[in-house]
Z-matrix of the N, CA and C atoms (Angstrom, degrees):
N
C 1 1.443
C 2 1.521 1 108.66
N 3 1.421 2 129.97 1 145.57
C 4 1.400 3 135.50 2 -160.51
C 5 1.855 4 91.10 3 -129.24
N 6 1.064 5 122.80 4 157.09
C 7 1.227 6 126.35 5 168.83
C 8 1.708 7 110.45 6 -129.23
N 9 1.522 8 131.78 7 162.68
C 10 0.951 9 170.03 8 145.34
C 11 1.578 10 107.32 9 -40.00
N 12 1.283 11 109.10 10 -35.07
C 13 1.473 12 98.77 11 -144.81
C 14 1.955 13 94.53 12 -141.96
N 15 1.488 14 106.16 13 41.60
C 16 1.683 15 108.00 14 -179.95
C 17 1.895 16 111.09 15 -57.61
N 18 1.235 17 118.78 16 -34.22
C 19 1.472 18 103.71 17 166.27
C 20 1.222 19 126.28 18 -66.14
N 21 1.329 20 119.65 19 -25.27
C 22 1.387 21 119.51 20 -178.39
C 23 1.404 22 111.43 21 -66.30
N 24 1.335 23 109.36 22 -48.71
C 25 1.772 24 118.57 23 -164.44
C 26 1.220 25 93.98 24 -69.16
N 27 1.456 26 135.26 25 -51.70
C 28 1.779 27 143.78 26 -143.98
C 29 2.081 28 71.44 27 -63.41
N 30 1.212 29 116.36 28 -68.61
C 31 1.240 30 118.81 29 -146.67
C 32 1.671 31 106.60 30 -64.08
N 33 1.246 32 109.01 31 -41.91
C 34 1.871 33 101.98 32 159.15
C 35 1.790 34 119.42 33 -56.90
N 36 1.173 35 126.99 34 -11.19
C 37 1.264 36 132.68 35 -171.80
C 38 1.756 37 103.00 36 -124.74
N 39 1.167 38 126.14 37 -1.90
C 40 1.313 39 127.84 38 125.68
C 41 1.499 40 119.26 39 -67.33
N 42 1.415 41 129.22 40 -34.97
C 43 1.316 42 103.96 41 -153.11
C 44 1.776 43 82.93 42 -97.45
N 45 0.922 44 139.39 43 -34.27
C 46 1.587 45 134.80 44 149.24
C 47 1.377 46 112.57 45 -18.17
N 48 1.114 47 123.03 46 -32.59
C 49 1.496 48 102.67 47 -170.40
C 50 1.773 49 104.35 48 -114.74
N 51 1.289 50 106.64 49 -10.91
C 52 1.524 51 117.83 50 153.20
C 53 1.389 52 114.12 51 -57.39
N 54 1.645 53 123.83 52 -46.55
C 55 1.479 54 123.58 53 -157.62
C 56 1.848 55 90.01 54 -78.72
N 57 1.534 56 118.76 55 -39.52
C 58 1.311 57 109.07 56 -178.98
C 59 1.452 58 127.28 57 -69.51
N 60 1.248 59 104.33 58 -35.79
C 61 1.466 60 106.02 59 155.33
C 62 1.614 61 138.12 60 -50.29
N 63 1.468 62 111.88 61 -19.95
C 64 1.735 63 138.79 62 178.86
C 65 1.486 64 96.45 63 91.59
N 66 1.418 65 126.29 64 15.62
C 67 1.769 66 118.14 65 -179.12
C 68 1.234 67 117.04 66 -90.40
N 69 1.687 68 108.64 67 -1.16
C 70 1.194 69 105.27 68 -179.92
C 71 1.804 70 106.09 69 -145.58
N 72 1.320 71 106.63 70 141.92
C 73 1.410 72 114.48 71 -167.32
C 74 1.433 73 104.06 72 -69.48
N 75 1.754 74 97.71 73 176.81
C 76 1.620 75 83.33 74 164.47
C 77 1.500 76 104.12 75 -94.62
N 78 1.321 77 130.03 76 -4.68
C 79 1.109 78 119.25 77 -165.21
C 80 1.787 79 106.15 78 -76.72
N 81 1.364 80 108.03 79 -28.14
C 82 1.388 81 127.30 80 162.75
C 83 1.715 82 131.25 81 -46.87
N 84 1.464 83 86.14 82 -54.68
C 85 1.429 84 114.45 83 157.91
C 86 1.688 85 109.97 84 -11.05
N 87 1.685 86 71.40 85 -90.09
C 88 1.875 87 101.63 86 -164.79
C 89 1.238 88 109.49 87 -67.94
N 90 1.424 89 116.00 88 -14.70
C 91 1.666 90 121.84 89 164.49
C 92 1.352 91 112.03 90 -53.05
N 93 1.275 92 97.82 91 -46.75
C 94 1.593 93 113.12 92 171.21
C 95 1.254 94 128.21 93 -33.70
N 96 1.269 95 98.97 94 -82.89
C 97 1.343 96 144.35 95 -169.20
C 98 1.742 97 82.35 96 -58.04
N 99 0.862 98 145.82 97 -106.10
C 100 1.243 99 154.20 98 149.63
C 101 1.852 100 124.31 99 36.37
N 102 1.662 101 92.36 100 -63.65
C 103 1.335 102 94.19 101 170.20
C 104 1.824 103 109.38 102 -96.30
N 105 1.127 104 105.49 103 13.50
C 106 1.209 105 83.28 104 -174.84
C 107 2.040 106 97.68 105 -104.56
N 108 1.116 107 117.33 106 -27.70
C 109 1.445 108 124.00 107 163.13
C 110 1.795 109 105.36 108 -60.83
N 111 1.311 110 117.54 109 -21.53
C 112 1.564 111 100.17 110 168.89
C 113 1.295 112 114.41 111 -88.44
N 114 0.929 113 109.80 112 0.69
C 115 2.120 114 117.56 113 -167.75
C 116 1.397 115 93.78 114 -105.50
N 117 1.553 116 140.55 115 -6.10
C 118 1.187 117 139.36 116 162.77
C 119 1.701 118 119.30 117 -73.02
N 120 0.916 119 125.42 118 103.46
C 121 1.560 120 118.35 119 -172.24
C 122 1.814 121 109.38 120 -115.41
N 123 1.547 122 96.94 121 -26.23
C 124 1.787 123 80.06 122 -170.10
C 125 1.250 124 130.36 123 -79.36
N 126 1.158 125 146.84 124 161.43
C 127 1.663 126 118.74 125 -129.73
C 128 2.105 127 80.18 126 -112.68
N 129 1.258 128 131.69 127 5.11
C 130 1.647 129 124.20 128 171.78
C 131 1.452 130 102.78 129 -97.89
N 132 1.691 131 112.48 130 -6.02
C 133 1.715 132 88.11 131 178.87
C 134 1.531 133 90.72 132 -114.79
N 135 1.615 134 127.66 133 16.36
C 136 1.396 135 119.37 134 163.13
C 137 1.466 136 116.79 135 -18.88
N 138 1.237 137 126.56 136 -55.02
C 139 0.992 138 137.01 137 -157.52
C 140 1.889 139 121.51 138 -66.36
N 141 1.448 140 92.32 139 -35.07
C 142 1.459 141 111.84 140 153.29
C 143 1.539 142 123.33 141 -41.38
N 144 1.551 143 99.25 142 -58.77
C 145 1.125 144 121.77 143 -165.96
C 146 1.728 145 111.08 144 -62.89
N 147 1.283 146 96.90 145 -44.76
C 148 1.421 147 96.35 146 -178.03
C 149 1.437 148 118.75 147 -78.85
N 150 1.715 149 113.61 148 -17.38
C 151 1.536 150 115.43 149 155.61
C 152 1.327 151 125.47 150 -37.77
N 153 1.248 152 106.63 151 -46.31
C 154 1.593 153 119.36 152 -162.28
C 155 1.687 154 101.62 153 -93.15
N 156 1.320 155 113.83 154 -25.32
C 157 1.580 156 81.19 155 178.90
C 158 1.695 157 93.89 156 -99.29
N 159 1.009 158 136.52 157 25.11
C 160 1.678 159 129.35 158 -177.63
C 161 1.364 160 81.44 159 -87.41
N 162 1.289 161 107.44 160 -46.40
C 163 2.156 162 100.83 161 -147.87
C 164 1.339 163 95.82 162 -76.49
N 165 1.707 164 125.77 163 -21.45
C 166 1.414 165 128.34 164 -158.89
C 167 1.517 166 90.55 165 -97.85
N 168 1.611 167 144.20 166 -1.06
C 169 0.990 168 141.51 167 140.80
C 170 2.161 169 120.03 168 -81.41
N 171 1.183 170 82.51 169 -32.54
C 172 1.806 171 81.26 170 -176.82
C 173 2.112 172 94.45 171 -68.57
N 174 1.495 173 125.62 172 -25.00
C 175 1.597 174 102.90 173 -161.39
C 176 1.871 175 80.77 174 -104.95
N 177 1.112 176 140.96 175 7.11
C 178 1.478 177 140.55 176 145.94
C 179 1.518 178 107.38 177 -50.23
N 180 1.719 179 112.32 178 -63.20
C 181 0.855 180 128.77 179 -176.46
C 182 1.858 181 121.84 180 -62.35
N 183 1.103 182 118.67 181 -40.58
C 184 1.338 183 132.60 182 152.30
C 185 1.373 184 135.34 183 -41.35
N 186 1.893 185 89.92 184 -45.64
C 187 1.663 186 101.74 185 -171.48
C 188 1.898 187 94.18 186 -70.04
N 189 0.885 188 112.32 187 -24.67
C 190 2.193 189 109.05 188 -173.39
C 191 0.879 190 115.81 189 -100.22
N 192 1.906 191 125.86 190 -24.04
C 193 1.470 192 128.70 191 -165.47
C 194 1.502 193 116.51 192 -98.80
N 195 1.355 194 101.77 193 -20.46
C 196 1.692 195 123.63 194 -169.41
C 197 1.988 196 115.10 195 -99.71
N 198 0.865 197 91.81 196 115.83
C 199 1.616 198 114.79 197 162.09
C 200 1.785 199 97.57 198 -37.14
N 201 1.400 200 106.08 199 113.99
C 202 1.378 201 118.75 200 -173.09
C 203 1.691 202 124.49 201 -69.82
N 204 1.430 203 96.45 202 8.06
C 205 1.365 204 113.51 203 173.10
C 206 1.816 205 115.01 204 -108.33
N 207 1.349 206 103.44 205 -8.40
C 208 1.116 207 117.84 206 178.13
C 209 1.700 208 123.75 207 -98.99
N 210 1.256 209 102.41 208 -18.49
C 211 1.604 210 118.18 209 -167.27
C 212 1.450 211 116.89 210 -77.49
N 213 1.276 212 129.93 211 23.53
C 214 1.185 213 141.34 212 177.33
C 215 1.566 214 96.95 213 -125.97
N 216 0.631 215 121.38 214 -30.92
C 217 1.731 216 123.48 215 -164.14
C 218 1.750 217 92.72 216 -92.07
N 219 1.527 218 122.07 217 -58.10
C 220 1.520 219 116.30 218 -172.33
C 221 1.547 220 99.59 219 -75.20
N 222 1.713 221 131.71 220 -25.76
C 223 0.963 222 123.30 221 170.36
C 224 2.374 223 126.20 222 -43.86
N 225 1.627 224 78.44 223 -44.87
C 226 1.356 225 106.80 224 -163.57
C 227 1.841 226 94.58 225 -71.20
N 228 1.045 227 121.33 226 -40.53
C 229 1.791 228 125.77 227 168.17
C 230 1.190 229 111.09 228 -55.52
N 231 1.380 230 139.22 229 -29.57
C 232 1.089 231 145.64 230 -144.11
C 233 2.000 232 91.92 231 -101.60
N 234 1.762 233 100.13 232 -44.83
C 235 1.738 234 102.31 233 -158.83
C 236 1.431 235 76.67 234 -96.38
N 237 1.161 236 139.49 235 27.89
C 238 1.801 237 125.62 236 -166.06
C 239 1.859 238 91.67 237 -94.67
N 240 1.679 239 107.32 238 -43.10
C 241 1.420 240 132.66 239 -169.56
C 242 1.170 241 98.40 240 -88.50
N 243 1.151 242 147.88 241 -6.70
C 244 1.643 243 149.32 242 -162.66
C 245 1.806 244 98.82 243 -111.83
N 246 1.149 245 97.40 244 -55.46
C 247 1.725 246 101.90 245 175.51
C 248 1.291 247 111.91 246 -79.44
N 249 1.291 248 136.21 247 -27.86
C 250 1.434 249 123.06 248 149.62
C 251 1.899 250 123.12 249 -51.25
N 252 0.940 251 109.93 250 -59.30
C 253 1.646 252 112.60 251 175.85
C 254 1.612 253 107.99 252 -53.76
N 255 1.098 254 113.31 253 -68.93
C 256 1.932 255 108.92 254 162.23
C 257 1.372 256 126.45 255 -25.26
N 258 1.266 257 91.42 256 -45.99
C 259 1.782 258 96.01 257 -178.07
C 260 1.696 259 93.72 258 -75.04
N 261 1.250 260 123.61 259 -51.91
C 262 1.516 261 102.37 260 -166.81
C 263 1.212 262 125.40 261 -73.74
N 264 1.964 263 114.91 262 -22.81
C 265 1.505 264 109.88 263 150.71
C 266 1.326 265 128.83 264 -51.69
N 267 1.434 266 118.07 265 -7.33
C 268 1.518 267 119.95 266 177.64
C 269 1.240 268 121.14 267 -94.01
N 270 1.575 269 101.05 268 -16.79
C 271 1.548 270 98.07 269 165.52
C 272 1.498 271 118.68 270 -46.26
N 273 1.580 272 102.93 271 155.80
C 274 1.816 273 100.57 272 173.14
C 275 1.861 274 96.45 273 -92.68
């Protein structure tokens, strides 16, 4: 699969490996995640699009529902499936 939109993803799968490193918040995160599902417009990589704001709702959902000792670990499940799909839209 080839995408439309290879700067966008490279830069959500940079900031993934920022949040694992601790260089990047989660609030950053989902900033991410966030603008980069609004910068998706063409209606065949929809599907992209709705990746990124599910997961940028599931670590919303995390950041209030989850035991604050836990929120790095369910965070990290969440971008585990997010950086897999990216990577395979980047395939050529």
């Amino acid at each position: 699969m080839t995408t439309s939109y290879p700067a966008v993803l490279q830069g959500v799968l940079t900031t993934i490996d920022g949040f694992r490193s601790r260089t990047v918040s989660l609030d950053d995160m989902q900033k991410a995640l966030w603008e980069a599902a609004s910068t998706i417009s063409l209606p065949q990589e929809r599907h992209l699009m709705h990746q990124l704001q599910s997961a940028e709702a599931d670590l919303e959902r995390i950041r209030f529902m989850t035991d604050p000792a836990d929120i790095l670990a369910e965070a990290e499940s969440v971008l585990r499936i997010v950086e897999a799909r990216l990577k395979e839209a980047l395939l050529p």
